[in-house]
RORO-911885 format. One line per 3 residues: for each residue x, y, z of N, C-alpha, C, O. Coordinates in steps of 0.02 Angstrom, whole numbers, plus 32768, in hexadecimal, padded with zeros to 4 digits. Example, Ala and Ser with C-alpha at 12.3 -4.5 7.8 and 13.67 -1.06 7.14 Angstrom:
<recs>
8294/7EE4/8186/8267/7F1F/8186/8294/7F5B/8186/82C8/7F5A/81A7; 8282/7F90/8162/82AC/7FCB/8165/8285/8002/818A/829E/8039/8192
</recs>
This chain:
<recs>
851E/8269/8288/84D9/827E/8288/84B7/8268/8248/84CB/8279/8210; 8483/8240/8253/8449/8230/8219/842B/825A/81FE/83F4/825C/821B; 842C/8287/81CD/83E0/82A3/81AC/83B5/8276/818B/83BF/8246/8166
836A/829C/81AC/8337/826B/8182/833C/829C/8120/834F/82D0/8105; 831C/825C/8114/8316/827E/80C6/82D9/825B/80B8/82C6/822E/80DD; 82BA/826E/8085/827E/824B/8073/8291/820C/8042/8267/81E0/804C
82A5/8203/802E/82A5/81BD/800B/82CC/8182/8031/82CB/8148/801E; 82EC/8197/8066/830C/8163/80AA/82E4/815F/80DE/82B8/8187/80EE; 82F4/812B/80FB/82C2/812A/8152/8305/80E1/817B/8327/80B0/816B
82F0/810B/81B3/831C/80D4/81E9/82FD/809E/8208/82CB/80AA/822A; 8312/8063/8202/8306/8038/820F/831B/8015/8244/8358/801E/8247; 8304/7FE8/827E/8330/7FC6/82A3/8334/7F6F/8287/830C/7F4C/8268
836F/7F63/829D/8372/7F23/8297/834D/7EDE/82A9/8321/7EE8/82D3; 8351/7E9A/8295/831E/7E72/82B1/8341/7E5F/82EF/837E/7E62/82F3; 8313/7E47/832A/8304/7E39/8361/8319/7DF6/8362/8305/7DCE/8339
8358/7DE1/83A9/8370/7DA5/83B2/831F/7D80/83C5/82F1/7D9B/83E3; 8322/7D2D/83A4/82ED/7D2C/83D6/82E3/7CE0/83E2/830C/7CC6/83BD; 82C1/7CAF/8402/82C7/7C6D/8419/829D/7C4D/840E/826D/7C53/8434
8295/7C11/83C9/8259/7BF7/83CF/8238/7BCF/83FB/825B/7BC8/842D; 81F6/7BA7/8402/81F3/7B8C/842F/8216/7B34/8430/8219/7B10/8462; 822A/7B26/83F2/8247/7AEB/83DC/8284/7AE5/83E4/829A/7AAB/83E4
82BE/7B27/83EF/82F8/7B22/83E9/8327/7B13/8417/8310/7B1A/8450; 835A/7B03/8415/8391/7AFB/844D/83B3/7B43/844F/83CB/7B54/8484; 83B6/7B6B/841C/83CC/7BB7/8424/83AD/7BEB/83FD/838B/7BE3/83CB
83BB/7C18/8414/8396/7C5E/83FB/83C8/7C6B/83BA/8405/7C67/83B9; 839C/7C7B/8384/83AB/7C7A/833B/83A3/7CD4/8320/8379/7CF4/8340; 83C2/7CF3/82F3/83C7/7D31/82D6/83D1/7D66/8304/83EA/7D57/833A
83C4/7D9F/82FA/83D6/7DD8/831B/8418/7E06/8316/8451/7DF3/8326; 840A/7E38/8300/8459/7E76/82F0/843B/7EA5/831C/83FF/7EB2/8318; 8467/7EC3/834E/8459/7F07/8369/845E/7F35/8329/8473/7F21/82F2
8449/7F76/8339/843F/7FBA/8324/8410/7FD1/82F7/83DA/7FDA/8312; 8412/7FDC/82C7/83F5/8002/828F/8418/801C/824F/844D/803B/8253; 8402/8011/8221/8406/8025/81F4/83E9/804C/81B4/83C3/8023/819A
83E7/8094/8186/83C8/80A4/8158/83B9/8076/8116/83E0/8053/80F6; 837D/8081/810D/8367/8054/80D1/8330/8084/8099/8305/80AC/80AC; 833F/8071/8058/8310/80C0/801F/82CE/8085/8024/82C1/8049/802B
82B1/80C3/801B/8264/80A7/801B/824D/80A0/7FC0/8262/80C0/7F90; 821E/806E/7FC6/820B/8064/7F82/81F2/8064/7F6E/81B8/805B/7F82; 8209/8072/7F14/81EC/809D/7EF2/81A5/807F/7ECE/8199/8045/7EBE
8178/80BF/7EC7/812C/80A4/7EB7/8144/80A4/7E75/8168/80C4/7E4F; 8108/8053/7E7A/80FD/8039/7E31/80D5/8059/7E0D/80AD/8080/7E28; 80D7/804F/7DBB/80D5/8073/7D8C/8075/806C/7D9B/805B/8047/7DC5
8056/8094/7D71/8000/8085/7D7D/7FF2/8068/7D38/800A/8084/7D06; 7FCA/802E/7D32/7FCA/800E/7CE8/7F9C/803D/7CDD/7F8C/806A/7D04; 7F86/8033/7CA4/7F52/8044/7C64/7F17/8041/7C89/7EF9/8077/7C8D
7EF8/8008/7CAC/7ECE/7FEA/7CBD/7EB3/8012/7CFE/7E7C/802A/7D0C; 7EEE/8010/7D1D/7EE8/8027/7D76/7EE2/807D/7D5D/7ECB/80A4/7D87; 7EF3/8094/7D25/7ED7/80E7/7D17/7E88/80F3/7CFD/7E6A/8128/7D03
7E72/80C0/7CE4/7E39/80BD/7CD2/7E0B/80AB/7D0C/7DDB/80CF/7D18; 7E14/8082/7D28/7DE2/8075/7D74/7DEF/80C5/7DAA/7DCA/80E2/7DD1; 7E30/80D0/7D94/7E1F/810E/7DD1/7E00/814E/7DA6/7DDB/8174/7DC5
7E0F/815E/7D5E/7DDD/8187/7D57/7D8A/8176/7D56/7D62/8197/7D78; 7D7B/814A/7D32/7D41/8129/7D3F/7D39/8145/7D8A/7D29/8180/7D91; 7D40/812A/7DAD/7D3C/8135/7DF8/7D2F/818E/7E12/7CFB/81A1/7E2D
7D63/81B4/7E05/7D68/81F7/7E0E/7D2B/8209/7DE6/7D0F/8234/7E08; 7CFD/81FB/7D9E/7CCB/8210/7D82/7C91/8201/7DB9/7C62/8223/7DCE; 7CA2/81D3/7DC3/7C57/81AE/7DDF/7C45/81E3/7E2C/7C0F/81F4/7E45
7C88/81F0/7E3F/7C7B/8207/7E86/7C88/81DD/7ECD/7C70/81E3/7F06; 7CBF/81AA/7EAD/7CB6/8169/7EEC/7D05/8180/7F0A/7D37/8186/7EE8; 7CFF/818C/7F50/7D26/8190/7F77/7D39/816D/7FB3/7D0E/814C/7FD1
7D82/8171/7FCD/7D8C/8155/8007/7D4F/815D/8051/7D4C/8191/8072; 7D2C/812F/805D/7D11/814C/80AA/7CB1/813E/808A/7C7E/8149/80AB; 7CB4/812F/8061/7C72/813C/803E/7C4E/8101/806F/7C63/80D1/8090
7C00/8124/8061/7BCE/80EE/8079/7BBA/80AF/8050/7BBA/80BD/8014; 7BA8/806A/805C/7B93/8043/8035/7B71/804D/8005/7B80/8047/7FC9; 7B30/8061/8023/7AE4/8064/7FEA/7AF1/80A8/7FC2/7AC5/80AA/7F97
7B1E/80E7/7FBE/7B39/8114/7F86/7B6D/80EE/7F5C/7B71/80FC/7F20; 7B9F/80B5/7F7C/7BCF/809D/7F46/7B9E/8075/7F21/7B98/808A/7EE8; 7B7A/8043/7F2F/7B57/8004/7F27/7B3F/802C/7ED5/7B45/8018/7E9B
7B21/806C/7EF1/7AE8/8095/7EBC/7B26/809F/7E71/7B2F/8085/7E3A; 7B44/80D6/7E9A/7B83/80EB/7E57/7BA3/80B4/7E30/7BA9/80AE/7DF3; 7BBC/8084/7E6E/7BE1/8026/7E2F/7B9B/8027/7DFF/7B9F/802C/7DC2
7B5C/8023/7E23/7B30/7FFA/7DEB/7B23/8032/7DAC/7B2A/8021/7D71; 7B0D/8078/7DC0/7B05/8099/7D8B/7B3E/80C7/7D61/7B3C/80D3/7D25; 7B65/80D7/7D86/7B8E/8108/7D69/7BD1/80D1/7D4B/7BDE/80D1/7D0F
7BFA/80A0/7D7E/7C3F/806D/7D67/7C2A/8048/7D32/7C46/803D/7CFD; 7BF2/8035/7D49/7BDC/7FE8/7D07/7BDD/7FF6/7CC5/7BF6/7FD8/7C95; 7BB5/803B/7CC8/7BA4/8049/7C87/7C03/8073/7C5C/7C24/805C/7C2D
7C09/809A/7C77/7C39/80B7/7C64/7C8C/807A/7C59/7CBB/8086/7C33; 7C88/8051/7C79/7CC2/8034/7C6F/7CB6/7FE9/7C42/7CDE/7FBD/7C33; 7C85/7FEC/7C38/7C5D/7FBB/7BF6/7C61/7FEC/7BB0/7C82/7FDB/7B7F
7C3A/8028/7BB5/7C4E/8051/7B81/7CA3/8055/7B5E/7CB3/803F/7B27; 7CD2/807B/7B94/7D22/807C/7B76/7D4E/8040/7B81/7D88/8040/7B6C
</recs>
């Protein structure tokens, strides 16, 4: 019996398969196998400053054009020219 865990996930194997050029069908393993999932990269210096910048300004996932368009020009420009 498999338990899931959070840092594993099950995977299946790649698929036998036939190109259209070939004289035979190339790769393929039956079953499945567990594989760890991977790990998030570090956040630079840079990429912390655009997202606070960002979180000040008020710019979020889902946003409308002409409110981002407004906040980049008045609230990002100025503030990430300043620090």
């Amino acid at each position: 019996m498999i338990v899931a865990m959070k840092n594993f996930v099950k995977r299946s194997r790649p698929k036998r398969y036939m190109a259209r050029d070939a004289a035979y069908p190339v790769g393929g393993h039956p079953g499945i196998y567990i594989a760890s999932r991977p790990s998030p990269y570090p956040i630079t210096t840079q990429q912390r400053k655009v997202r606070n910048v960002a979180a000040e300004c008020g710019i979020k996932k889902g946003m409308k054009k002409a409110p981002l368009q407004l906040s980049m020009r008045d609230c990002v420009g100025p503030k990430m020219r300043k620090s």
